[in-house]
N, C-alpha and C positions, 0 to 999 in steps of 0.2 A: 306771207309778207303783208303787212298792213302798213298803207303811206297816205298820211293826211296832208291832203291840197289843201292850201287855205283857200279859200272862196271857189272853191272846186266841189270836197268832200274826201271822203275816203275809198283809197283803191284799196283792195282786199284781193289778193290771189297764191293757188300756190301753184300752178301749173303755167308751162307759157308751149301754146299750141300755134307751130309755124305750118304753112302751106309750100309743096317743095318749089316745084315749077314757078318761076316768073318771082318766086319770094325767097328761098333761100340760094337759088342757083339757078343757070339758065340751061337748058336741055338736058335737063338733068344731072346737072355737075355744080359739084358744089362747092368753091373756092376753099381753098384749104386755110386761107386767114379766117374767114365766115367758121369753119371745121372747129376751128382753137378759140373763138369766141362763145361758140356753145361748150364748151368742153368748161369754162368759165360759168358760164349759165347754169350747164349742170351742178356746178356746188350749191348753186341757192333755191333752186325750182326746179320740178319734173319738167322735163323739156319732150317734146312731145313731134313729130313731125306726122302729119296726115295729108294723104297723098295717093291719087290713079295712077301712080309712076307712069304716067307715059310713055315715060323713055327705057322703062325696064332697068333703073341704076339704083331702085331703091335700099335694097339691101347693103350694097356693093360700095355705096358714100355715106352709109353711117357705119359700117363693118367698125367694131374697136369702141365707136363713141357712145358716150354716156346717156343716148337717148331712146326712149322709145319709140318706134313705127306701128303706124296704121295705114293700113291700106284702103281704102274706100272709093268705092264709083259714081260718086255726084256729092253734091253740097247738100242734099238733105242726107247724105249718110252721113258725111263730114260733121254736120252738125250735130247729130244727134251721138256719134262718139265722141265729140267734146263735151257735151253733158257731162260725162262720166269722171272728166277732169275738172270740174266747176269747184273750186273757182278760177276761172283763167283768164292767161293775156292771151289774144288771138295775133298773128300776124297773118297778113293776106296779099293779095294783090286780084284775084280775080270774082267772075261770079259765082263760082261752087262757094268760096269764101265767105258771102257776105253774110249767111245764115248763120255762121260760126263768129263772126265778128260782132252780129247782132246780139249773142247771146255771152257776151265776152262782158268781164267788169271793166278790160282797157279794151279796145281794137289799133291795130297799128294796120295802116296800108301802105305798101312798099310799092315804090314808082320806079324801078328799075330797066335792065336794058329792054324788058318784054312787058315793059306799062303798067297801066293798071286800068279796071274799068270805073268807070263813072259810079257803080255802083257800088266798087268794095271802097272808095272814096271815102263818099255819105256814109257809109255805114264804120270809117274810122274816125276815132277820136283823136287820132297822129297819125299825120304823112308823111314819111320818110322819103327819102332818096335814094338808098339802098338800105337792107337788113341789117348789116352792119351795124348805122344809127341804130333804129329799133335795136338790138342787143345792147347795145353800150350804154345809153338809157335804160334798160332794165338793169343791169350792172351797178349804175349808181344812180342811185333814185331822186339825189336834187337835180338831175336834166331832166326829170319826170317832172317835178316840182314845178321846174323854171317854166316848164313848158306848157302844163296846167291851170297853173295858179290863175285865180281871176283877178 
Protein backbone atom coordinates (compact mmCIF):
# COMPACT_ATOMS: atom_id res chain seq x y z
CA UNK A 1 0.00 0.00 0.00
CA UNK A 2 1.35 3.40 -0.92
CA UNK A 3 -0.51 6.76 0.71
CA UNK A 4 0.86 10.15 -0.13
CA UNK A 5 0.61 12.78 2.89
CA UNK A 6 0.60 16.03 1.62
CA UNK A 7 3.26 17.92 3.53
CA UNK A 8 4.09 14.66 5.19
CA UNK A 9 5.34 12.34 2.16
CA UNK A 10 4.74 8.89 1.34
CA UNK A 11 3.91 5.91 3.60
CA UNK A 12 4.87 2.65 1.80
CA UNK A 13 4.10 -0.67 3.49
CA UNK A 14 2.82 -4.07 3.05
CA UNK A 15 2.97 -5.67 6.47
CA UNK A 16 1.44 -4.41 9.79
CA UNK A 17 3.47 -5.96 12.83
CA UNK A 18 1.38 -5.75 16.25
CA UNK A 19 3.00 -6.39 19.71
CA UNK A 20 0.69 -8.82 21.84
CA UNK A 21 0.80 -7.84 25.43
CA UNK A 22 -0.29 -4.20 26.56
CA UNK A 23 -1.09 -3.69 22.47
CA UNK A 24 -3.41 -6.03 21.06
CA UNK A 25 -4.81 -7.34 24.39
CA UNK A 26 -4.21 -7.46 28.15
CA UNK A 27 -2.76 -10.67 29.85
CA UNK A 28 -2.86 -12.22 27.09
CA UNK A 29 -6.36 -12.04 25.85
CA UNK A 30 -7.34 -10.63 23.07
CA UNK A 31 -10.93 -8.99 22.67
CA UNK A 32 -12.84 -10.62 20.21
CA UNK A 33 -13.97 -7.22 18.56
CA UNK A 34 -9.96 -6.33 18.32
CA UNK A 35 -10.15 -10.64 16.68
CA UNK A 36 -12.79 -9.33 13.70
CA UNK A 37 -10.70 -6.16 13.08
CA UNK A 38 -7.64 -7.89 12.13
CA UNK A 39 -9.60 -10.46 10.27
CA UNK A 40 -10.43 -7.17 8.18
CA UNK A 41 -6.74 -6.13 8.09
CA UNK A 42 -5.82 -9.45 6.90
CA UNK A 43 -7.49 -8.74 3.36
CA UNK A 44 -5.28 -5.71 2.68
CA UNK A 45 -1.75 -6.44 4.64
CA UNK A 46 0.25 -9.50 6.05
CA UNK A 47 -0.63 -9.03 9.65
CA UNK A 48 1.90 -10.17 11.70
CA UNK A 49 1.87 -10.56 15.67
CA UNK A 50 5.33 -10.85 17.54
CA UNK A 51 5.50 -11.69 20.97
CA UNK A 52 7.34 -13.54 24.48
CA UNK A 53 3.67 -14.75 25.22
CA UNK A 54 4.08 -14.31 28.66
CA UNK A 55 1.03 -15.40 29.29
CA UNK A 56 1.47 -18.72 27.30
CA UNK A 57 -2.07 -17.68 24.98
CA UNK A 58 -0.15 -17.33 21.96
CA UNK A 59 -1.31 -19.77 19.85
CA UNK A 60 -4.61 -20.26 21.44
CA UNK A 61 -6.02 -16.35 20.49
CA UNK A 62 -4.94 -16.32 17.02
CA UNK A 63 -6.06 -20.25 16.48
CA UNK A 64 -8.41 -19.70 13.03
CA UNK A 65 -7.15 -16.11 12.22
CA UNK A 66 -5.60 -14.84 9.29
CA UNK A 67 -2.24 -13.89 10.97
CA UNK A 68 1.11 -14.88 11.36
CA UNK A 69 3.05 -15.45 14.80
CA UNK A 70 6.40 -15.04 16.03
CA UNK A 71 7.70 -15.77 18.96
CA UNK A 72 10.61 -13.81 20.16
CA UNK A 73 12.55 -13.11 23.60
CA UNK A 74 13.43 -9.33 23.74
CA UNK A 75 13.23 -6.29 21.39
CA UNK A 76 16.29 -6.80 19.71
CA UNK A 77 14.87 -10.24 18.33
CA UNK A 78 11.70 -8.52 17.79
CA UNK A 79 13.34 -6.29 15.68
CA UNK A 80 15.34 -7.85 13.78
CA UNK A 81 12.20 -10.47 12.60
CA UNK A 82 10.47 -7.38 11.43
CA UNK A 83 13.16 -6.65 9.16
CA UNK A 84 11.99 -9.65 7.35
CA UNK A 85 8.49 -7.87 6.96
CA UNK A 86 9.88 -4.48 5.71
CA UNK A 87 8.15 -2.57 4.60
CA UNK A 88 5.85 -2.27 7.67
CA UNK A 89 3.57 -0.60 10.23
CA UNK A 90 4.70 -1.37 13.75
CA UNK A 91 2.27 -1.14 16.56
CA UNK A 92 3.62 -0.99 20.09
CA UNK A 93 3.21 -0.02 23.46
CA UNK A 94 6.39 -1.07 25.36
CA UNK A 95 10.26 -1.05 25.43
CA UNK A 96 10.99 -4.47 23.61
CA UNK A 97 8.99 -2.35 20.99
CA UNK A 98 10.60 0.72 20.24
CA UNK A 99 13.52 -1.06 18.21
CA UNK A 100 10.72 -2.25 15.91
CA UNK A 101 8.95 1.09 15.71
CA UNK A 102 12.14 2.65 14.96
CA UNK A 103 12.61 0.82 12.06
CA UNK A 104 8.88 1.04 10.92
CA UNK A 105 7.78 3.33 7.75
CA UNK A 106 4.65 4.22 10.25
CA UNK A 107 5.06 3.42 14.20
CA UNK A 108 1.77 3.48 16.06
CA UNK A 109 1.94 3.40 20.16
CA UNK A 110 -1.07 2.10 21.98
CA UNK A 111 -1.76 3.71 25.34
CA UNK A 112 -4.18 1.16 26.63
CA UNK A 113 -5.29 -0.31 29.97
CA UNK A 114 -1.47 -1.49 30.69
CA UNK A 115 0.16 2.04 29.19
CA UNK A 116 2.78 2.67 27.50
CA UNK A 117 6.48 3.69 27.95
CA UNK A 118 7.82 7.02 27.40
CA UNK A 119 9.97 5.44 25.14
CA UNK A 120 7.64 3.44 22.68
CA UNK A 121 5.99 7.13 22.63
CA UNK A 122 8.95 9.00 20.88
CA UNK A 123 9.70 6.43 18.90
CA UNK A 124 5.72 6.70 17.54
CA UNK A 125 4.45 8.53 14.78
CA UNK A 126 0.60 8.01 16.26
CA UNK A 127 -0.66 7.55 19.69
CA UNK A 128 -3.66 5.76 19.91
CA UNK A 129 -5.99 5.06 22.90
CA UNK A 130 -6.52 1.60 22.15
CA UNK A 131 -5.53 -0.84 19.03
CA UNK A 132 -8.58 -0.48 17.79
CA UNK A 133 -7.92 3.11 16.57
CA UNK A 134 -4.59 2.14 15.10
CA UNK A 135 -6.64 -0.78 12.88
CA UNK A 136 -9.26 1.38 11.87
CA UNK A 137 -6.87 3.95 10.60
CA UNK A 138 -5.04 1.44 8.66
CA UNK A 139 -8.42 0.21 7.25
CA UNK A 140 -9.21 3.61 5.64
CA UNK A 141 -6.33 5.57 5.06
CA UNK A 142 -7.87 9.34 4.86
CA UNK A 143 -7.76 8.99 9.11
CA UNK A 144 -3.98 8.32 8.22
CA UNK A 145 -4.30 11.36 6.05
CA UNK A 146 -6.09 13.57 8.34
CA UNK A 147 -3.82 12.67 10.99
CA UNK A 148 -0.47 13.22 9.01
CA UNK A 149 -0.91 15.80 6.91
CA UNK A 150 1.20 18.97 7.71
Amino acid sequence: MKIDVPNYGTVEFESVLFDLNGTLGTSGEVPEDVKRLLEKLADKYTVVVLSADTFGTLEREFEGLPVRIERVSNGEEKAEIAKGYAPYVAVGNGNNDVAMMESAELAFCVIGEEGATVDAMLAADIVVKDVKGAIKMLLDERKLIATLRG
